[in-house]
C-alpha positions as CSV (number, residue, x, y, z in Angstrom):
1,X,-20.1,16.6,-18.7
2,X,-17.0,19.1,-17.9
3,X,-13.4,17.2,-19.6
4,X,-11.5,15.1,-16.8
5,X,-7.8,15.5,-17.0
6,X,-6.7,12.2,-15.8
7,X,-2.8,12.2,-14.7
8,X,-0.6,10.3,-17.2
9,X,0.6,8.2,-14.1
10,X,-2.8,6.8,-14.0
11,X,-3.3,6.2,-17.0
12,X,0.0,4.4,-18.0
13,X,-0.6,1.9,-14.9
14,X,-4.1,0.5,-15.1
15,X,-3.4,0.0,-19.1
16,X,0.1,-1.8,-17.8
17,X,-1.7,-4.1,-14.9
18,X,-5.0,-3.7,-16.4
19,X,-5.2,-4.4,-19.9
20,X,-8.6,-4.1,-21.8
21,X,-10.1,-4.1,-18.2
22,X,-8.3,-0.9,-16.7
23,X,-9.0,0.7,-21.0
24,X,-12.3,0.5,-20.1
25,X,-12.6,1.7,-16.5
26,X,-10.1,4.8,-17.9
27,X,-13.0,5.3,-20.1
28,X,-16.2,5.8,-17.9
29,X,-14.2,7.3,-15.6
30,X,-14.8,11.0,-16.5
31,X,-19.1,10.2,-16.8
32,X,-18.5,8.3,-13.3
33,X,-17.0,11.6,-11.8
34,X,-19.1,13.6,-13.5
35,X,-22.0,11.4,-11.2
36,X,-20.2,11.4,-7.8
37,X,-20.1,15.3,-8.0
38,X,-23.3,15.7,-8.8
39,X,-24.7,13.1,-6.2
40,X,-22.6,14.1,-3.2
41,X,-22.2,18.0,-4.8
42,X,-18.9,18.5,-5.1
43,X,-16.9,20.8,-6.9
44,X,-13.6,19.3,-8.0
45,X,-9.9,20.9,-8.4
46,X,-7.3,19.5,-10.7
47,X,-6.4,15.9,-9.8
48,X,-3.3,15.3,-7.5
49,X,-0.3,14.2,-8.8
50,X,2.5,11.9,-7.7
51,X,0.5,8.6,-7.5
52,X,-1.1,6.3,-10.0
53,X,-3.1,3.9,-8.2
54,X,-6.4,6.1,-8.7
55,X,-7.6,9.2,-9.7
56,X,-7.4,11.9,-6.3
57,X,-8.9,15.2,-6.5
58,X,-9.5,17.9,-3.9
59,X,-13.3,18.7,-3.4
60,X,-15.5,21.2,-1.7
61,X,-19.5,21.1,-0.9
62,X,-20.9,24.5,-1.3
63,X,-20.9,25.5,2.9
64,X,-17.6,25.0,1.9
65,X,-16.6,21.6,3.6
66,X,-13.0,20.3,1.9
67,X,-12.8,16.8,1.2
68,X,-11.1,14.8,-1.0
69,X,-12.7,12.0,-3.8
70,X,-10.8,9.0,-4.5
71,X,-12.1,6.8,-7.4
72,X,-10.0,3.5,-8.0
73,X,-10.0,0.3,-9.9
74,X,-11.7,-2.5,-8.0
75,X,-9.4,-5.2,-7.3
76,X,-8.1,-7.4,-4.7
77,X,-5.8,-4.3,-3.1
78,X,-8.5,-2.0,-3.3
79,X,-11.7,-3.6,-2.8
80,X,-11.7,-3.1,1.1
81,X,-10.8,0.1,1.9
82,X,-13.8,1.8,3.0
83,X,-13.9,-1.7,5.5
84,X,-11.1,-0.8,6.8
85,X,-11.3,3.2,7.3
86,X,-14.9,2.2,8.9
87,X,-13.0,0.0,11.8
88,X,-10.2,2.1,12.5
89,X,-13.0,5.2,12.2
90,X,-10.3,8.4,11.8
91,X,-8.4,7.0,15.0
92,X,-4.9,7.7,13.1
93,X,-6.6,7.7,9.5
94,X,-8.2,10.1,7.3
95,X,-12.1,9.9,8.2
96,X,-14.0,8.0,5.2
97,X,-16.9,10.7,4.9
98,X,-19.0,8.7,2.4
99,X,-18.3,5.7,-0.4
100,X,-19.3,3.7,-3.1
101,X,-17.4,0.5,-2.4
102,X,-18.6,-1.5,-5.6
103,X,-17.2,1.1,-7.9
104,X,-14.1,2.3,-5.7
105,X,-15.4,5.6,-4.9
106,X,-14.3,7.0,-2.1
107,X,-15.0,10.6,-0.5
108,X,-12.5,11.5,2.3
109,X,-11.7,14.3,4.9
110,X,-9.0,16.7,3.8
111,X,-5.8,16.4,5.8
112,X,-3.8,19.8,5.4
113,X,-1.1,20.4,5.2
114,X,-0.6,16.8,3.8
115,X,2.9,16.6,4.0
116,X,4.2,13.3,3.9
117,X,6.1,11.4,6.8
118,X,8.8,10.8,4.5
119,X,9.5,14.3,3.9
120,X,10.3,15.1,7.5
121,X,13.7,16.8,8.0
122,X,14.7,13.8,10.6
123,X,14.3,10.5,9.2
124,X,15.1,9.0,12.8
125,X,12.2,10.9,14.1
126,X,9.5,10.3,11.7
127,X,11.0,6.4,11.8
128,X,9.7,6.5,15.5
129,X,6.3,8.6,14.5
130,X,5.7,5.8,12.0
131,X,6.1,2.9,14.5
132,X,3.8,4.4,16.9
133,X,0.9,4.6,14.6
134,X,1.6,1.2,13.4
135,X,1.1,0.2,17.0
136,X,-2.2,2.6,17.4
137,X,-3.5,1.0,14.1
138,X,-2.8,-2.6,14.8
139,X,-6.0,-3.7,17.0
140,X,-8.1,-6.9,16.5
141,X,-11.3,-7.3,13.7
142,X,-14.5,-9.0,15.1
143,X,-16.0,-11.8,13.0
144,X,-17.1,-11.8,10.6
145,X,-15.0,-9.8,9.0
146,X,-14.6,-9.3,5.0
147,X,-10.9,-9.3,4.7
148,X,-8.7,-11.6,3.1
149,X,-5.7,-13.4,5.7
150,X,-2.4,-12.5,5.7
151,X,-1.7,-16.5,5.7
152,X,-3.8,-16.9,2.6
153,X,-1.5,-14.5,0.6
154,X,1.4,-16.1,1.7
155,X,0.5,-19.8,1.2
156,X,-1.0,-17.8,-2.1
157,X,2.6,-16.5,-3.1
158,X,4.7,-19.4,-2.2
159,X,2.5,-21.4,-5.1
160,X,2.3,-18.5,-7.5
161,X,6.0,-17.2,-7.5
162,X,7.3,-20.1,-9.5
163,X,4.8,-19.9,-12.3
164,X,5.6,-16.3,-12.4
165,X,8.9,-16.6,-12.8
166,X,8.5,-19.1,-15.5
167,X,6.3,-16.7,-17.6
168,X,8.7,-14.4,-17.5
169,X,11.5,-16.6,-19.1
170,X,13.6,-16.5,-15.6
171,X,14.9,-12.8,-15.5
172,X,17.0,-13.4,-12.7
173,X,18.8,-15.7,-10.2
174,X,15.9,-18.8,-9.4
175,X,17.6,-19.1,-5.8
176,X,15.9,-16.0,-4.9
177,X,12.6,-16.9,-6.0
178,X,13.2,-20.2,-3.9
179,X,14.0,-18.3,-1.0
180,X,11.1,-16.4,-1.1
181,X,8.9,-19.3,-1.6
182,X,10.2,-20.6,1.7
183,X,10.1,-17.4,3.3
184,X,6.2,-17.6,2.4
185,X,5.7,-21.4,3.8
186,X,7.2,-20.1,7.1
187,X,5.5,-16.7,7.2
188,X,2.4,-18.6,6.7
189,X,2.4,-19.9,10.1
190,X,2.2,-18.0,13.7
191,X,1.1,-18.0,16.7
192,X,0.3,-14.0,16.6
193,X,-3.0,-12.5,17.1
194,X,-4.4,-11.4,13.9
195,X,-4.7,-7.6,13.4
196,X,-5.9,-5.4,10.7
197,X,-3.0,-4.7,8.7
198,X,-1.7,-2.9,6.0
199,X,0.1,-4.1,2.3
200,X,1.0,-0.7,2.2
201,X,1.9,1.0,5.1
202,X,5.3,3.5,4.3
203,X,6.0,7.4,4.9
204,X,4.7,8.8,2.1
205,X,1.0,7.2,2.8
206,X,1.3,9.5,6.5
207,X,0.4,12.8,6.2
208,X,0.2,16.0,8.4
209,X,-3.1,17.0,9.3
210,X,-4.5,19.7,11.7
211,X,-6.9,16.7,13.5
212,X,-4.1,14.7,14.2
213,X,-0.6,15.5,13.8
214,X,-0.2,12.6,11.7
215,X,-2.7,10.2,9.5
216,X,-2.6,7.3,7.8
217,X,-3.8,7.2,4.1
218,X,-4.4,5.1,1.1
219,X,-4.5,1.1,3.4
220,X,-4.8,-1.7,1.7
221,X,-5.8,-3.6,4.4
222,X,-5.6,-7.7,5.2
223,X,-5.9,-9.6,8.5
224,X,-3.0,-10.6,9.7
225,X,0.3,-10.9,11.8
226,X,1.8,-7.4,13.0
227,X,5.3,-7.9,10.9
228,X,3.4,-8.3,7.5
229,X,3.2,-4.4,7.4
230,X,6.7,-4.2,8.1
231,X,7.8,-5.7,4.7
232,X,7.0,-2.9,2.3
233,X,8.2,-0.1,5.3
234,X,11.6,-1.8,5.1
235,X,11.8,-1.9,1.9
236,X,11.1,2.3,1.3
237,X,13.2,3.0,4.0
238,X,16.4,1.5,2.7
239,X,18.2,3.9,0.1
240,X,19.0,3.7,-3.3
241,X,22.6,2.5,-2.9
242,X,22.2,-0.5,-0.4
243,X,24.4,-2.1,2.2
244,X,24.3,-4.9,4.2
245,X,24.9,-3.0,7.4
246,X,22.1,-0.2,6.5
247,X,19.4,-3.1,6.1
248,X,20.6,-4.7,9.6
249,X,20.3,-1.8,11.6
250,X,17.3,0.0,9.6
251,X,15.4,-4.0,10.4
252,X,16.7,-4.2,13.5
253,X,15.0,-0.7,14.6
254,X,12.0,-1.8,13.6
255,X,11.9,-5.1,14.7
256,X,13.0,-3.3,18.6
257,X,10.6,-0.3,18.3
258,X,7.4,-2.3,17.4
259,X,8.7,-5.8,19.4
260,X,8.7,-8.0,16.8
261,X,10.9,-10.8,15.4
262,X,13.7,-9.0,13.0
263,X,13.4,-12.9,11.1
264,X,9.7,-11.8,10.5
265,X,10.4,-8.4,9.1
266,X,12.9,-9.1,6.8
267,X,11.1,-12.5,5.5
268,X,8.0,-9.8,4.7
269,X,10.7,-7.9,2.9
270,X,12.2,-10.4,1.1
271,X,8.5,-11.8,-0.1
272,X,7.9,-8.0,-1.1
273,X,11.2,-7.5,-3.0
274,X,10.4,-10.9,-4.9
275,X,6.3,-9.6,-5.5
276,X,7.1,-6.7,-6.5
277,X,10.2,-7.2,-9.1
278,X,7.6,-10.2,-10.9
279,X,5.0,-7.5,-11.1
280,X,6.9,-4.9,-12.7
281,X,8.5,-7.2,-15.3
282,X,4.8,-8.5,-15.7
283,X,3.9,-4.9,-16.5
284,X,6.2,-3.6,-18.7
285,X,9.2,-2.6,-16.1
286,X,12.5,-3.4,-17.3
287,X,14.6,-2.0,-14.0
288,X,13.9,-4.0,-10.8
289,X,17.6,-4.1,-10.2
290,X,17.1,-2.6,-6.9
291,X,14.4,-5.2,-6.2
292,X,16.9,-7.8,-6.9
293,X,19.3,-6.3,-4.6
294,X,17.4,-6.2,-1.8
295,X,15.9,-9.7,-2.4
296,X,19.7,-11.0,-2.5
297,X,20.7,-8.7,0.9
298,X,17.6,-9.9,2.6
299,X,18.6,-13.4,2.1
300,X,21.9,-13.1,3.6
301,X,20.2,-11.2,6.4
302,X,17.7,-14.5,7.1
């Protein structure tokens, strides 16, 4: 079995959300590789960098195919991807080539040059490119279907986030957790027809590619309301210093580009800034200042 360089990224998440469970999956990791190259023959490069929800390597078959393997921890976020990359089939994805779903093993087609969405040299632009694919990608699932609803999370969330906060001795001001716990009870109810959606649709998860101009990479994917994707896309396209106008225009834009209620996308966001600040604290993260700013903006912006 050839040594597995693992990126520290990686590594330093799944022990921090993990525990004993992601030690352990760290540690048949490299034979589990080892496997999936033999079985679907593969000869690996160096793991990509700049993410940590998985180990990512570039791959090649021996008529010289490129491809990508994807292995991941099995969880709730994770656990239906291949679903999802089946449905939308390469129509604005990267194509799912093969997969071991029960173990998170995913093998992928290469999308070259990869560069992300959020690297483009007009953020206006690639803004717009974004909210067309969103609107490609949003379509209906047939039943059955084996993903979890966008209502459950919510209903989920708006019970959890108290208990949460309670664990973690308060760390900051209880209204916003309140507010977000209403945002869920409201966000939990619509009218809208259900869609496959994305927890994690932003523009570094859109890449370049010679197939398409741009694909979609790395969903986690839920049934749902067409705004729920817009909560985490706010969110990473606000900047670092933030301002009450920027959120109201960047929301508003997306609210007008993809017709949706601007109510909708900031409640998504506020739910997000909320989830997101409790998970970091749960996992070690001492800095969700920002996270708190935005949860305190977006309420105003309600």
């Amino acid at each position: 079995m050839t040594t597995l360089e693992i990126p520290d990224a990686v590594v330093r998440m799944y022990l921090a959300a993990n525990g004993e469970a992601g030690r352990a999956w760290l540690a048949s990791l490299p034979e589990f590789v080892d496997e999936l190259t033999r079985r679907w023959s593969l000869t690996l490069g160096p793991a990509f960098g700049g993410g940590g929800v998985g180990f990512v390597a570039p791959a090649e078959r021996p008529d010289g195919e490129r491809l990508v393997l994807k292995v991941s921890f099995v969880d709730e976020e994770t656990r239906h991807e291949p679903d999802a990359l089946r449905q939308w089939d390469g129509d604005g994805v990267v194509r799912l080539v093969d997969a071991e779903p029960e173990r998170g093993a995913l093998l992928l087609e290469r999308l070259e040059p990869a560069t992300a969405l959020g690297d483009h040299p007009d953020r206006g632009e690639a803004i717009s490119i974004a909210c067309a694919l969103l609107q490609r990608l949003w379509r209906p699932v047939p039943e059955p279907h084996p993903f979890a609803l966008v209502g459950d999370l919510a209903t989920r969330l708006a019970e959890e986030f108290p208990e949460r906060f309670d664990r973690l001795d308060r760390p900051f001001d209880g209204d916003l957790v309140r507010a977000a716990v209403d945002a869920c009870r409201q966000l939990a109810d619509t009218d809208e027809e259900p869609i496959l959606a994305n927890r994690d649709f932003h523009l570094g998860n859109v890449l370049a590619a010679e197939r398409e101009p741009w694909l979609l990479i790395d969903p986690k994917p839920l049934v749902g309301e067409p705004a729920f994707d817009t909560g985490h896309l706010l969110r990473t396209l606000l900047p670092e210093r933030l301002e009450r106008d920027t959120l109201d225009l960047t929301a508003g834009r997306l609210a007008s580009e993809l017709d949706l209620e601007p109510e909708r996308v900031i409640g998504w966001a506020l739910v997000r800034s909320v989830d997101d600040a409790l998970w970091d604290l749960s996992t070690g993260g001492q800095d969700v200042g920002w996270d708190v700013l935005a949860a305190r903006l977006l309420v105003r912006a309600l």
